[in-house]
C-alpha positions in Angstrom: 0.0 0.0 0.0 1.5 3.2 -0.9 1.2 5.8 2.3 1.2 9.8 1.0 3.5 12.5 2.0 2.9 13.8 5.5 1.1 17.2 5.5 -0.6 16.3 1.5 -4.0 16.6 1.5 -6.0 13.0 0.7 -9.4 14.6 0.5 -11.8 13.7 -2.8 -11.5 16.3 -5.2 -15.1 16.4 -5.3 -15.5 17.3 -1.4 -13.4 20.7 -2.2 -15.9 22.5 -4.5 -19.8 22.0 -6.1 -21.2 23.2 -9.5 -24.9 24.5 -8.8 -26.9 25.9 -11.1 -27.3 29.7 -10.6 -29.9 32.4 -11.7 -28.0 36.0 -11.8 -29.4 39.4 -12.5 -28.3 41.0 -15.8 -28.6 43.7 -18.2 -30.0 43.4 -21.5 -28.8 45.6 -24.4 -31.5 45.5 -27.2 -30.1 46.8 -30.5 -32.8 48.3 -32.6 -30.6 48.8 -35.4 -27.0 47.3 -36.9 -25.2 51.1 -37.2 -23.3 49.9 -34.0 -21.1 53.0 -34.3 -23.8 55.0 -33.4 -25.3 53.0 -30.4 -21.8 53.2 -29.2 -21.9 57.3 -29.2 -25.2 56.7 -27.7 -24.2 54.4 -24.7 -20.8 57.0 -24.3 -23.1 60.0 -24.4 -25.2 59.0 -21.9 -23.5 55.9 -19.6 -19.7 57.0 -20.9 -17.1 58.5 -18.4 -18.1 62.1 -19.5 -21.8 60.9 -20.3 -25.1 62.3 -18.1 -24.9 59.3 -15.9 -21.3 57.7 -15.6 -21.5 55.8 -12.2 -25.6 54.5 -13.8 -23.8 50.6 -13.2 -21.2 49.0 -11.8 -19.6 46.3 -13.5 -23.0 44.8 -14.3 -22.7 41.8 -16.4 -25.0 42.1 -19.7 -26.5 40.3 -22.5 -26.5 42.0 -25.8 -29.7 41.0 -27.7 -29.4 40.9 -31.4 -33.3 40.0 -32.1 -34.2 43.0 -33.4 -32.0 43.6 -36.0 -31.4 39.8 -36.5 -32.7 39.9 -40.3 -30.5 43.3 -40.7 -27.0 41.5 -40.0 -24.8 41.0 -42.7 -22.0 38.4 -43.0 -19.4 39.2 -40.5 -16.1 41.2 -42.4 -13.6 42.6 -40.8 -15.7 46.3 -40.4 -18.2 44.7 -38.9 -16.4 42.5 -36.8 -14.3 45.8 -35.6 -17.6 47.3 -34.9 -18.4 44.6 -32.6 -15.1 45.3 -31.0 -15.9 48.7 -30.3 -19.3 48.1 -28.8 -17.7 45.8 -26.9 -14.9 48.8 -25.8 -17.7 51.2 -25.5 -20.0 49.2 -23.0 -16.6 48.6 -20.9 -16.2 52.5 -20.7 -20.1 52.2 -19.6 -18.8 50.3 -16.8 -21.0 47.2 -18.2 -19.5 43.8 -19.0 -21.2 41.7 -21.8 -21.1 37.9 -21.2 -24.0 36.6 -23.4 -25.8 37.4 -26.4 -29.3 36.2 -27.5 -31.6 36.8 -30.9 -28.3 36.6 -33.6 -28.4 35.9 -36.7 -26.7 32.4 -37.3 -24.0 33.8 -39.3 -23.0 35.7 -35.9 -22.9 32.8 -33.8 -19.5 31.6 -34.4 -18.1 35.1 -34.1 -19.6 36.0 -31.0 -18.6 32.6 -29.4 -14.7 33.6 -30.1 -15.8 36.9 -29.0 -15.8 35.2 -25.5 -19.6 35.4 -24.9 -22.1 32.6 -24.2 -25.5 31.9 -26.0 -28.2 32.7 -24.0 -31.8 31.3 -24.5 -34.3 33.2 -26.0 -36.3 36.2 -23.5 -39.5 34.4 -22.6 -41.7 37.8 -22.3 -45.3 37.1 -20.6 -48.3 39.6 -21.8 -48.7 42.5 -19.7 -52.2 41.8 -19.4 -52.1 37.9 -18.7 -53.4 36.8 -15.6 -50.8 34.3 -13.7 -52.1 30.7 -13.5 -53.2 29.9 -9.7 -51.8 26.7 -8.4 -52.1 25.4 -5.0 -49.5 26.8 -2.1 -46.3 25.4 -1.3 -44.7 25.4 1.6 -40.9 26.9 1.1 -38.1 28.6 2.8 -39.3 32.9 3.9 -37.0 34.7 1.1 -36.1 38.0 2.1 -37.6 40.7 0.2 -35.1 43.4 -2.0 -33.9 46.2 0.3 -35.7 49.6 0.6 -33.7 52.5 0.2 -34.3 55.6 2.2 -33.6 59.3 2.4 -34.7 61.7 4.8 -32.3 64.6 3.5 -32.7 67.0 0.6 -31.0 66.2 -2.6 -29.2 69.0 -4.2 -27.7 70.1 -8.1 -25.5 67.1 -8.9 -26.0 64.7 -6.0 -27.2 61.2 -7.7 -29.1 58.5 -5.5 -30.1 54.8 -6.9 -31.8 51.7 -5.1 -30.1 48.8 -6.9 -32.6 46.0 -6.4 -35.3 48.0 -5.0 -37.4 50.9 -4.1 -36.2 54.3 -3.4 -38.0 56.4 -0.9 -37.4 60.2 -0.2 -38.4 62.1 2.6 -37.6 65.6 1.4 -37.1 67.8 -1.7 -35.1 66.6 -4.9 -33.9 69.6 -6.3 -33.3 70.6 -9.7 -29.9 68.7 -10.7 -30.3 66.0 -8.2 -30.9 62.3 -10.1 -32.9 59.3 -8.2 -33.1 56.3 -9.8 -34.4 52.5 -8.6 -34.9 49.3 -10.0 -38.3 49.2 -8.4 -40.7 52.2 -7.6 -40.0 55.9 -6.3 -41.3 57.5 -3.3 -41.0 61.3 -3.3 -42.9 62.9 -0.3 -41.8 66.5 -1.2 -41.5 68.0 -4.0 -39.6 66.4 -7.3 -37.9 68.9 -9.5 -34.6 66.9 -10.5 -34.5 63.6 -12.5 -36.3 60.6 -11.7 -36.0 57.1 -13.2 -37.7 54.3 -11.5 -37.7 50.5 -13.3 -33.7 51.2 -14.2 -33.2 48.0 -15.4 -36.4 47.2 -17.5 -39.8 46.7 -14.9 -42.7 47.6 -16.3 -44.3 47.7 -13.6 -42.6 50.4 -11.6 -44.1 53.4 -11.0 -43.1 56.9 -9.6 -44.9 58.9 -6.8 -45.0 62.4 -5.5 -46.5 65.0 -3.6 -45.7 67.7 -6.0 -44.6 66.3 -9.3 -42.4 69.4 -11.0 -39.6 66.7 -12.6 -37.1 67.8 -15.1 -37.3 64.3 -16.5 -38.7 61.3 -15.6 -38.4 57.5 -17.0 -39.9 54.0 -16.2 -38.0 51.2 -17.8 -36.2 53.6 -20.5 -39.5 55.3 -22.1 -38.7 58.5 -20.8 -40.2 62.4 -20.9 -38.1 65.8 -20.3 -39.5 69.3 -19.0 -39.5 70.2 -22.6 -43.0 68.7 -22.5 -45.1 70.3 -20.0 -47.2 67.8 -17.6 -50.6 67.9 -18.0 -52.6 70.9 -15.5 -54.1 68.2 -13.1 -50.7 66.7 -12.2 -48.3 69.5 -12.8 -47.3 70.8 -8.9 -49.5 68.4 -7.6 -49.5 64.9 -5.8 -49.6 62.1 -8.7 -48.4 59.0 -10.0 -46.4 58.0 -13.3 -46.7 54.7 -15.2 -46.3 52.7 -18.3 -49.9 52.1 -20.0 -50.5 48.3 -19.8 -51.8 48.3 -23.4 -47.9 48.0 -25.3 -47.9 51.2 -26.5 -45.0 52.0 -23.8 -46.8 55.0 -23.1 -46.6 57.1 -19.6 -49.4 58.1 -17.7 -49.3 61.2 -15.4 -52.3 60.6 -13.1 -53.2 62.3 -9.9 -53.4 61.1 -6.3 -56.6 60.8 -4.9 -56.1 62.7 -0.8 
């Protein structure tokens, strides 16, 4: 019988480490057209180190999803493949990491494999209007709900606030200049006058709240409206609610709040 070195580990290989599977947030980047060039002044203008938002993520993996423009790809050449390139270089400086891509055309497959991303499946999107099947309860584990996020200061010109993974609640003013952003609702209970973007990472179903809704822009899930466009007299100043019209027009709804 051969007897191992003194001190060497005789453990099973197997008892050192476990492969689970795993479910993990990410961002999805939904081309809506193949002039990558200009997405990527889009994403720098906005998300870039000099853009409105710079610190929007942090490091957040992402899945770019071609299904849009699918039928719009072209064989892969070397412009187009150094287009990809710079999408790629682009997203980095968006402090965003792409690790998966979804909706290709076949032709892209192989190049986006050596690229170093994965295939993901297919984005199973259920209507907005469906009602969710009832089954019968099961008894499972309490999970912990996401995190509220809240502040009971005022916001001022340039100070930025977001709830990762949940809501954001404000006690007091958010001034002109001042940013809040969630990946669930937001709570103002004071006046709103900066920027608010509520469903940051694609919920439909967020919605943003306030006792006197002056915003310089507001967004929920990306569809988006500036001061430029005046809110309508029986919300403008006034306690109200925005939302996303559950009809898929992607439209937002400035409604007041019944007191």
């Amino acid at each position: 019988m051969t007897v191992p070195p003194t001190g060497k580990a005789t453990q099973a290989p197997s008892a050192r480490f476990e492969i689970k599977s795993a479910q993990l947030p990410l961002v999805a980047l939904l081309l809506k057209q193949p002039e990558w060039d200009l997405v990527c002044a889009d994403l720098l203008e906005q998300f870039g180190p000099n853009g409105e938002q710079p610190d929007f993520f942090d490091n957040d993996p992402l899945v770019i999803d071609f299904s849009s423009i699918s039928r719009d790809l072209s064989q892969p050449d070397l412009e187009s493949i150094d287009s990809l390139q710079s999408l790629f270089a682009a997203l980095k400086q968006c402090r965003l990491r792409a690790v998966a891509f979804r909706g290709e055309s076949s032709a892209w497959t192989a190049q986006l494999i050596e690229s170093g991303l994965v295939q993901a499946p297919p984005e199973v999107v259920r209507p907005r209007n469906a009602t969710p099947v009832q089954s019968e309860p099961v008894a499972k584990k309490q999970e912990q709900a996401p995190a509220t996020l809240v502040v009971d200061k005022p916001l001022r010109s340039g100070q930025k606030v977001y709830a990762r993974g949940g809501d954001l609640v404000v006690l007091a003013m958010v001034n002109q200049g001042a940013e809040v952003a969630a990946d669930g609702n937001i709570h103002v209970y004071a006046p709103l006058r900066g920027k608010a973007m509520a469903g940051a990472r694609g919920n439909i179903q967020a919605r943003i709240f306030s006792l006197c809704m002056e915003p310089e822009l507001v967004s929920i899930a990306g569809v988006y409206r500036t001061s430029e466009n005046p809110l309508p007299e029986n919300v403008a100043g006034k306690p109200a609610q925005i939302r996303l019209s559950n009809d898929g027009t992607d439209r937002l709804l400035f409604e007041p709040l019944r007191t």
